[in-house]
One Martini backbone bead per residue (centre of mass of N, CA, C, O) as a GRO file, in nm:
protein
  120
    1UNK     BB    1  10.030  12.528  11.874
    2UNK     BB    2  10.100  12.176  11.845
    3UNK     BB    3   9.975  11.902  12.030
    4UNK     BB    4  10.067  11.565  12.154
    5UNK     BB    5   9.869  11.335  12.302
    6UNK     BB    6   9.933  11.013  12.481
    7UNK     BB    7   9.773  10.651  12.514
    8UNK     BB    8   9.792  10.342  12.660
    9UNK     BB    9  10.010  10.231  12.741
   10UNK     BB   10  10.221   9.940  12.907
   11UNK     BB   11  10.162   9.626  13.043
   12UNK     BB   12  10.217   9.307  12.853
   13UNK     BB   13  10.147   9.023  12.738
   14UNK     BB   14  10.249   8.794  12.537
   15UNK     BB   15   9.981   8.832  12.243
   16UNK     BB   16   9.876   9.110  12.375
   17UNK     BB   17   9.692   9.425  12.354
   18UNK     BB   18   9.676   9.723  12.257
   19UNK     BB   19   9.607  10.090  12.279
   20UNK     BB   20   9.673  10.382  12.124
   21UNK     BB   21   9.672  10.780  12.154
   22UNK     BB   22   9.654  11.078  11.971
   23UNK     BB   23   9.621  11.404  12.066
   24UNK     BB   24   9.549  11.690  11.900
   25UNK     BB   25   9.622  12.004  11.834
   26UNK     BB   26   9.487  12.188  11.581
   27UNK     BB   27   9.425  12.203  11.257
   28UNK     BB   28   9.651  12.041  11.097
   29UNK     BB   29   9.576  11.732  11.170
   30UNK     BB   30   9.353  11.785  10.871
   31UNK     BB   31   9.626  11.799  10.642
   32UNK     BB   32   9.812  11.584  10.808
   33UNK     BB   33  10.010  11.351  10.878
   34UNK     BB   34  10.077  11.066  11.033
   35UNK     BB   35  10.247  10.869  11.315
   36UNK     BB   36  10.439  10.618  11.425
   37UNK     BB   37  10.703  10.554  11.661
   38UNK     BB   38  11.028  10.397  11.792
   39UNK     BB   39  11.222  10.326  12.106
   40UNK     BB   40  11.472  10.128  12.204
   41UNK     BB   41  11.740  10.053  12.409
   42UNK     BB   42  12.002  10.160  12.185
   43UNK     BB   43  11.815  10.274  11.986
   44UNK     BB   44  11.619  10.381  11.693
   45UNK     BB   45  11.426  10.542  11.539
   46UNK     BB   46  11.102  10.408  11.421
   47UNK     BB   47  10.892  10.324  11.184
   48UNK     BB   48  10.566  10.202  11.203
   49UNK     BB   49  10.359  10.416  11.097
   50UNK     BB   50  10.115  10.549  10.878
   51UNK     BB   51   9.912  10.872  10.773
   52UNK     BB   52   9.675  10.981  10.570
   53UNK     BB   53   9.379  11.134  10.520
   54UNK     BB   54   9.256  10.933  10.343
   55UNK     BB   55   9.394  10.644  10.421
   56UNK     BB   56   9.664  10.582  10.374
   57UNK     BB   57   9.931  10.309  10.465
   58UNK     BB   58  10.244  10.257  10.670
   59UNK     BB   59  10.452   9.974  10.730
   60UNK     BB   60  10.600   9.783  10.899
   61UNK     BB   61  10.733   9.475  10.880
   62UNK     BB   62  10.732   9.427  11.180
   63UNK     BB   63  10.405   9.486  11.208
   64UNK     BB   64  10.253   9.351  10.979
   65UNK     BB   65   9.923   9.237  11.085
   66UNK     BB   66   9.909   9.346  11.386
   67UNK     BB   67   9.903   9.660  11.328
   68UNK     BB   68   9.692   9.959  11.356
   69UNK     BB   69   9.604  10.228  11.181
   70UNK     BB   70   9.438  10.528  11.262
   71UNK     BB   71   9.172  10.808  11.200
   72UNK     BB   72   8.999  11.092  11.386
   73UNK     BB   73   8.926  11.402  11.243
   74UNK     BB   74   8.671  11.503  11.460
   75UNK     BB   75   8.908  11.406  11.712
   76UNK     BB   76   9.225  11.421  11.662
   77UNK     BB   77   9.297  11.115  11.624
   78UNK     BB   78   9.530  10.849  11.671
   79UNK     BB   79   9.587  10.491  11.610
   80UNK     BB   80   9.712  10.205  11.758
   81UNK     BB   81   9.638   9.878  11.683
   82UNK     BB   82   9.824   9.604  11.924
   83UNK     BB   83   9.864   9.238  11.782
   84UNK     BB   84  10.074   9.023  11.901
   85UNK     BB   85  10.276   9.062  12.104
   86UNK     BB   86  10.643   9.112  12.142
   87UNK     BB   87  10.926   9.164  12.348
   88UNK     BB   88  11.031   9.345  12.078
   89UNK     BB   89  10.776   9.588  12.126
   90UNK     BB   90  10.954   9.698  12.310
   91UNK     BB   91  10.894  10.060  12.398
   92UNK     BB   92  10.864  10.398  12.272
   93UNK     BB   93  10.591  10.578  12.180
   94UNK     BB   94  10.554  10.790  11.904
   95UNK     BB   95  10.391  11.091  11.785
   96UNK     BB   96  10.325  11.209  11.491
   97UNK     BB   97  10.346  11.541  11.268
   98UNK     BB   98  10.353  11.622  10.939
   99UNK     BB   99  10.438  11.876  10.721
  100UNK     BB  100  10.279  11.664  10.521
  101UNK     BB  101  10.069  11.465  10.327
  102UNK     BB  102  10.321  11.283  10.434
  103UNK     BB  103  10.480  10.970  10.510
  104UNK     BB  104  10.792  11.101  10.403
  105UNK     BB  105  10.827  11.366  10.580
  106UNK     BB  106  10.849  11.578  10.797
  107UNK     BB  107  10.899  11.595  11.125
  108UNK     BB  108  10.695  11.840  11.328
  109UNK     BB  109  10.592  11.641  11.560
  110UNK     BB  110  10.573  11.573  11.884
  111UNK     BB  111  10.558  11.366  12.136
  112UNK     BB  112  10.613  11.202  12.477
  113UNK     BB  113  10.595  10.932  12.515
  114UNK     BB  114  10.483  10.552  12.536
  115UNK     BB  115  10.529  10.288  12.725
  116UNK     BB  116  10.577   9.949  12.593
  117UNK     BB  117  10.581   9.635  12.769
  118UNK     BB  118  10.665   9.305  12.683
  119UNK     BB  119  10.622   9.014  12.835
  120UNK     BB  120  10.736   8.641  12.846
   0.00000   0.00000   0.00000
């Protein structure tokens, strides 16, 4: 069974920085695609970041520039660094395990997510 247990959410000023830290549980996270999603109050869970083994990544627009992911496969972990915070950025930010090694996959595993909230 996979567990991914998340850390790092928080409040911050707008324009200030977190990171977010997903660690997995299981062989799988070293052979399968990672990502980050959020879901804000009233909407839909949304795509922010995604990472392959080899470490090619896909981000959202909204987030580009900004957000850095990255996976350290010693340590079965992936993070999120994210910069120039901005109200928008406020949801609950949740860890994903893809059932291939690719984040156009289906999600195999959700993580318990992490609130994040940028004040103004």
């Amino acid at each position: 069974q996979v567990q991914l247990m998340e850390s790092g959410g928080g409040l911050v000023q707008a324009g200030g920085s977190l990171r977010l830290s997903c660690a997995a549980s299981g062989s799988i996270f070293s052979i399968n695609a990672m990502g980050w999603y959020r879901q804000a109050p009233g909407e839909q869970r949304e795509l922010v970041a995604g990472i392959t083994t080899g470490g090619t990544t896909n981000y959202a627009s909204s987030v580009k520039g900004r957000f850095t992911i990255s996976r350290d496969s010693a340590k079965n972990t992936v993070y999120l660094q994210m910069n120039s915070l901005q109200p928008e950025d406020t949801a609950v930010y949740y860890c994903a395990l893809y059932s291939r090694n690719s984040y156009y996959s289906k999600v195999e595993y959700w993580g318990q997510g992490t609130q994040v909230t940028v004040s103004s």
